[in-house]
C-alpha positions in Angstrom: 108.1 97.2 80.9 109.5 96.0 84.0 112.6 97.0 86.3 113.1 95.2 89.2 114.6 96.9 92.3 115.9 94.7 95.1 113.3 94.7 97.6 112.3 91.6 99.9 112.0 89.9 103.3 109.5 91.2 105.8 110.6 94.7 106.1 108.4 98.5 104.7 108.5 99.4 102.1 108.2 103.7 101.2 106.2 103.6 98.0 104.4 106.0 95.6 103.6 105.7 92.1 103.7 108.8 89.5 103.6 109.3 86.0 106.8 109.7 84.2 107.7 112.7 82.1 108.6 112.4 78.5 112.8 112.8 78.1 112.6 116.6 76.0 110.0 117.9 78.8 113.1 116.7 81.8 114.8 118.3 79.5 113.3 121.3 79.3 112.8 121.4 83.2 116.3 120.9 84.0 117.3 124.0 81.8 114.8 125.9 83.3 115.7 124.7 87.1 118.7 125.9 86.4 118.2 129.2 85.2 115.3 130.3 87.3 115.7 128.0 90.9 119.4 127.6 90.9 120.8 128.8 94.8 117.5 128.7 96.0 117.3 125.5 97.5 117.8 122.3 96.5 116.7 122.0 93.2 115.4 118.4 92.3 117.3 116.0 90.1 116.3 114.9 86.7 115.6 111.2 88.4 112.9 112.9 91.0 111.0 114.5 88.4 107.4 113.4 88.1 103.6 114.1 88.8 102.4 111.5 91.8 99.7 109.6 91.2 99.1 108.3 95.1 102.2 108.1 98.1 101.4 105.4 100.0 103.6 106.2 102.2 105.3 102.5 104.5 104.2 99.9 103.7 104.9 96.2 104.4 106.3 94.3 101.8 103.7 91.7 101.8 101.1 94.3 100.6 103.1 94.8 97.6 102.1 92.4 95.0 98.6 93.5 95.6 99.7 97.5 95.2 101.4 96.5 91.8 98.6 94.6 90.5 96.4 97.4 90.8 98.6 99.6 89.7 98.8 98.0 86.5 95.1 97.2 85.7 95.0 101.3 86.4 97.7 102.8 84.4 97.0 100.1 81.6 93.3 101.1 81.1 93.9 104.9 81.0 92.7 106.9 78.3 95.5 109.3 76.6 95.7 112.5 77.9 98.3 115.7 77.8 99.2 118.0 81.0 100.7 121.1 80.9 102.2 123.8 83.2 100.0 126.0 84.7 101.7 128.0 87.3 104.4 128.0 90.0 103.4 127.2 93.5 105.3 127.6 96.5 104.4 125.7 99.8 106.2 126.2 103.3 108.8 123.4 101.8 108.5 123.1 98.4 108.5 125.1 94.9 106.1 123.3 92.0 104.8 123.6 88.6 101.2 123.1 88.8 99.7 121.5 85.8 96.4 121.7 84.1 94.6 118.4 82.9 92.3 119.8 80.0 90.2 116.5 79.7 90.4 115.8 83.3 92.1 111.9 81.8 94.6 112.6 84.2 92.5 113.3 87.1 90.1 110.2 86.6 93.1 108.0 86.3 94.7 109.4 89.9 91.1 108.6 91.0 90.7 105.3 90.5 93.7 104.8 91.4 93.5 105.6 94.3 90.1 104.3 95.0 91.5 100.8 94.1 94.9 101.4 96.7 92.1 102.2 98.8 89.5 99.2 98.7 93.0 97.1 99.1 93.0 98.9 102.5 96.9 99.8 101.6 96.0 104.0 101.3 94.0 106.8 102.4 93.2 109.4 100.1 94.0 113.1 101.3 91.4 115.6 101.8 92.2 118.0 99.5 91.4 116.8 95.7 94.2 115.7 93.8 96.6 118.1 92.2 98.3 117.0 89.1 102.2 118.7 89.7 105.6 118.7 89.4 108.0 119.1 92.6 111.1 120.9 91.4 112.8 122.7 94.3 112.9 121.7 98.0 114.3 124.5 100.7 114.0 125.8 104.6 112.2 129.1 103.8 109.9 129.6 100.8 112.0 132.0 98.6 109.0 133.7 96.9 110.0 133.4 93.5 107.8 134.6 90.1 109.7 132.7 87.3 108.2 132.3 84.2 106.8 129.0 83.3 109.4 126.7 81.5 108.6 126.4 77.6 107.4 122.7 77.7 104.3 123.5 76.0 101.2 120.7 76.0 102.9 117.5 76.7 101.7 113.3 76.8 103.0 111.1 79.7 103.2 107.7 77.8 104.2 105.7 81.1 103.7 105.3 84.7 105.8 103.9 87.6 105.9 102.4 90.9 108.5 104.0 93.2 110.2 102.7 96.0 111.7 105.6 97.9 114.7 105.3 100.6 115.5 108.3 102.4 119.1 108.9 102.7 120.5 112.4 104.8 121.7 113.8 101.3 117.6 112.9 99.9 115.6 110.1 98.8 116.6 108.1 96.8 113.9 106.6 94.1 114.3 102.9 92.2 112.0 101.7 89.7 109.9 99.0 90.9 107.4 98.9 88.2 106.3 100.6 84.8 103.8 100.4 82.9 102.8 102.0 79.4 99.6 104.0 79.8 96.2 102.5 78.1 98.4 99.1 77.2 
């Protein structure tokens, strides 16, 4: 599957590419956003919910075709795998779900991945290993919240994406540049 977003000339292009969660799990999330991070921050929209793969960050738009070519060989040789909330994480900006990856599928994927943006010369990876998550509430001062985890159980992603982020003063904004079923 394919959905073009305008994009073009010679300008940069903020990219990242993420697996997509299944509709009853944003389901799920939403409910629990609102019962557990509601007037805490600002709590992520439905359209913003997803576990990054790689953010490459700007990019010109000549290194695209390249990026979406290896995204696809990636995400359409991936072996199935589930994910499932761990804990919640708070950072100086950000509130998460951490997820575990029980047959590290997920982690191997993000690795190659990222190893393939990388011999492209279009990413670095980041020190620390890669943490498979969900971002679902952005603030100024980390509230220190406990919630429970949401009941979302064990759950498959069955597609990934290639995002093309524009920052706007109210938040990004994200548009679909690519997706891709996982393993074909």
């Amino acid at each position: 599957m394919t959905t073009a977003a305008t994009v073009g000339g010679d300008g940069r292009l903020r990219l990242f590419l993420a697996l997509r969660l299944p509709e009853p799990v944003l389901d799920a999330l939403q409910a629990w956003q609102r019962q557990e991070l509601e007037g805490f921050g600002r709590v992520l929209p439905r359209d913003h919910l997803h576990v990054t793969l790689a953010f490459l960050g700007s990019r010109p738009f000549g290194d695209l075709d390249a990026i979406l070519a290896a995204f696809r060989k990636t995400a359409g040789a991936a072996r199935p795998f589930e994910l499932e909330p761990l804990r919640y994480r708070e950072t100086r900006s950000v509130a998460m779900l951490v997820l575990s990856d029980p047959s590290g599928e997920a982690g191997r994927l993000a690795e190659l991945l990222q190893g393939r943006l990388e011999a492209l010369g279009v990413y670095e990876r980041e020190r620390r290993r890669w943490l498979p998550h969900v971002t679902v509430l952005r603030f100024r001062a980390p509230p220190h919240l406990s919630p429970p985890l949401p009941s979302v159980g064990r759950f498959a992603p069955s597609e990934a994406a290639a995002f093309l982020s524009r920052l706007h003063p109210s938040g990004a904004r994200y548009e679909v540049l690519d997706a891709v079923s996982l393993g074909g």
